[in-house]
C-alpha positions, 0 to 999 in steps of 0.5 A: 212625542206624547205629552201631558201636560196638567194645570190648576193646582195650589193652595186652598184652604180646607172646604175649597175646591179646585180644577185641574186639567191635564191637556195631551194635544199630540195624543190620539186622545179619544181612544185612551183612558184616562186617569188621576193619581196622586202622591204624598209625601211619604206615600206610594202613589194612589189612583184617585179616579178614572174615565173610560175613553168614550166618558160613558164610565167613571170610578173613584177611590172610597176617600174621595167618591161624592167630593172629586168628580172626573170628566173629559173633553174628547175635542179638546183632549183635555181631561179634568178633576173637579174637587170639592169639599177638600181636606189636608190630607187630599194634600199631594202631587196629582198626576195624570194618567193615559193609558190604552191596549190595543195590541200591547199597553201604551201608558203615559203621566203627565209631570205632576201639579201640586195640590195643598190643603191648608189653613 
């Protein structure tokens, strides 16, 4: 059974930073991309960022590019989200995502780590 599993989140105050991981030791996770979503309170859930499998290539959603930054571990089939400079309204459920299409789309989210910005 696939499972991911995320870490590091909390309460920090605005200005803070925060790590989380999202580790999937039964994944064959090098051949997966990988993904952070997140979801507020009354809000659909957002892509935050994404990572090819190889690491080679990264994107951001507009609120967040130059603060959050995306990056894995193929060894330790760990992904992680550095966040920087943070706002109350980064305030929601982080996911994380796997995702990959070979002959039909394997997806899988993690449970969720919840991420409060306040003073």
């Amino acid at each position: 059974q696939v499972q991911l599993v995320e870490s590091g989140g909390g309460l920090v105050q605005p200005g803070g930073s925060l790590r989380l991981s999202c580790a999937a030791p039964t994944l064959a996770f090098s051949i997966y991309a990988m993904s952070w979503y997140r979801q507020a309170p009354g809000k659909e859930r957002e892509l935050v960022a994404v990572i090819t499998s190889t690491g080679g290539s990264t994107n951001y959603a507009d609120s967040v590019l130059g603060r959050f930054t995306i990056s894995r571990d193929n060894a330790k089939k760990t992904v992680y989200l550095q966040m920087n400079s943070l706002k109350p309204e980064d305030t929601a459920v982080y996911y994380c995502k796997a995702e990959v299409t070979t002959w039909k789309k394997y997806e899988y989210w993690g449970q969720g780590t919840q991420v409060t910005v306040s003073s």
